[in-house]
C-alpha positions as CSV (number, residue, x, y, z in Angstrom):
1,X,6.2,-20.1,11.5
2,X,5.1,-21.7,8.2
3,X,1.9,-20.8,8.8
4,X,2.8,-17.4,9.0
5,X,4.8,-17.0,5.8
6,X,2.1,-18.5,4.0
7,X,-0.4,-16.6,5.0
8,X,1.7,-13.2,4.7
9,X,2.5,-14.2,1.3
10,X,-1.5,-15.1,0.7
11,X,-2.0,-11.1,1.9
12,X,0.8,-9.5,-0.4
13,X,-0.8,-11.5,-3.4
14,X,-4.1,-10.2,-2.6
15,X,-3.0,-6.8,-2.4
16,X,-0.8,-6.7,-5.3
17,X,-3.9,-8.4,-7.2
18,X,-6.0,-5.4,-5.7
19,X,-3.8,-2.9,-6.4
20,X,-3.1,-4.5,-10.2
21,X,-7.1,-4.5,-10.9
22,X,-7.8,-0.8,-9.1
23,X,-4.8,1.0,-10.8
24,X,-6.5,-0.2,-14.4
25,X,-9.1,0.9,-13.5
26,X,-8.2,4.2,-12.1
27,X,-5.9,5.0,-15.1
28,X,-8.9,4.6,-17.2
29,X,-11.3,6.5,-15.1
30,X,-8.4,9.0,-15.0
31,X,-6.8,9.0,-18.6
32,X,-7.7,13.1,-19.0
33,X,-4.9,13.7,-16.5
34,X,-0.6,13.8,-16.9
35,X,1.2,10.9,-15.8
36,X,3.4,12.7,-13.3
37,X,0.0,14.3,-11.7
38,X,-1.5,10.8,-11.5
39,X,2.0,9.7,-9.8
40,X,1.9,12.3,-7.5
41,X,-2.2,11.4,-6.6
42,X,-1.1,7.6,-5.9
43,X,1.6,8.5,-3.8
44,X,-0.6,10.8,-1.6
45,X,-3.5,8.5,-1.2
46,X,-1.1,5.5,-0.6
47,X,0.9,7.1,2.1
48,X,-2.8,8.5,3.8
49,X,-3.7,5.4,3.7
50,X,-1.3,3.8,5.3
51,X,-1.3,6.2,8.2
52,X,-4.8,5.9,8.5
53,X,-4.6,1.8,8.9
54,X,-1.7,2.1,11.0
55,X,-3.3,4.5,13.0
56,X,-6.8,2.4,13.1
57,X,-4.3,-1.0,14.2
58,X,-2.5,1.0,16.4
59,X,0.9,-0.3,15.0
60,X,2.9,2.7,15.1
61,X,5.3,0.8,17.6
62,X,5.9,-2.0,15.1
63,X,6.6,0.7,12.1
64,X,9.3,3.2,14.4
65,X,10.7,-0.4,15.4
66,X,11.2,-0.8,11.2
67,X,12.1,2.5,10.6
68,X,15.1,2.8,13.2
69,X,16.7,-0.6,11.5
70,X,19.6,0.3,9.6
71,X,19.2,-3.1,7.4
C-alpha cells in the first residue's frame, strides 16, 4: 500500500511539474489572447484530454464508480 502512495504521489508531482512548465510556456506563446479566452481553451483541452486517456485506458468503470460517490 506504501508503495502505492508513493508512487501516486511521484505521478501528481510530475504532472503538476508538467502542467507548471507547459502553462508558462503556453501563456507566453499565447500572451495576444484574453485571460478568460485562455481559461476557457485550458479547460476544453484538459477535459478532451482526459476523455481521450480515459478512453485509451479504458477506465471509464473506475471514473462512474468516482462520480456516483456522494463523498
Amino acid at each position: 500500500m506504501e508503495k502505492n502512495i508513493l508512487k501516486g504521489c511521484l505521478y501528481g508531482a510530475a504532472g503538476s511539474l508538467w502542467w507548471g512548465t507547459l502553462g508558462v510556456l503556453y501563456f507566453k506563446s499565447a500572451a495576444f489572447a484574453g485571460p478568460i479566452e485562455l481559461v476557457v481553451h485550458r479547460t476544453i483541452w484538459t477535459t478532451f484530454s482526459l476523455i481521450v486517456t480515459t478512453s485509451i485506458f479504458s477506465k471509464w468503470d473506475i471514473f462512474f464508480s468516482i462520480i456516483k460517490k456522494k463523498k
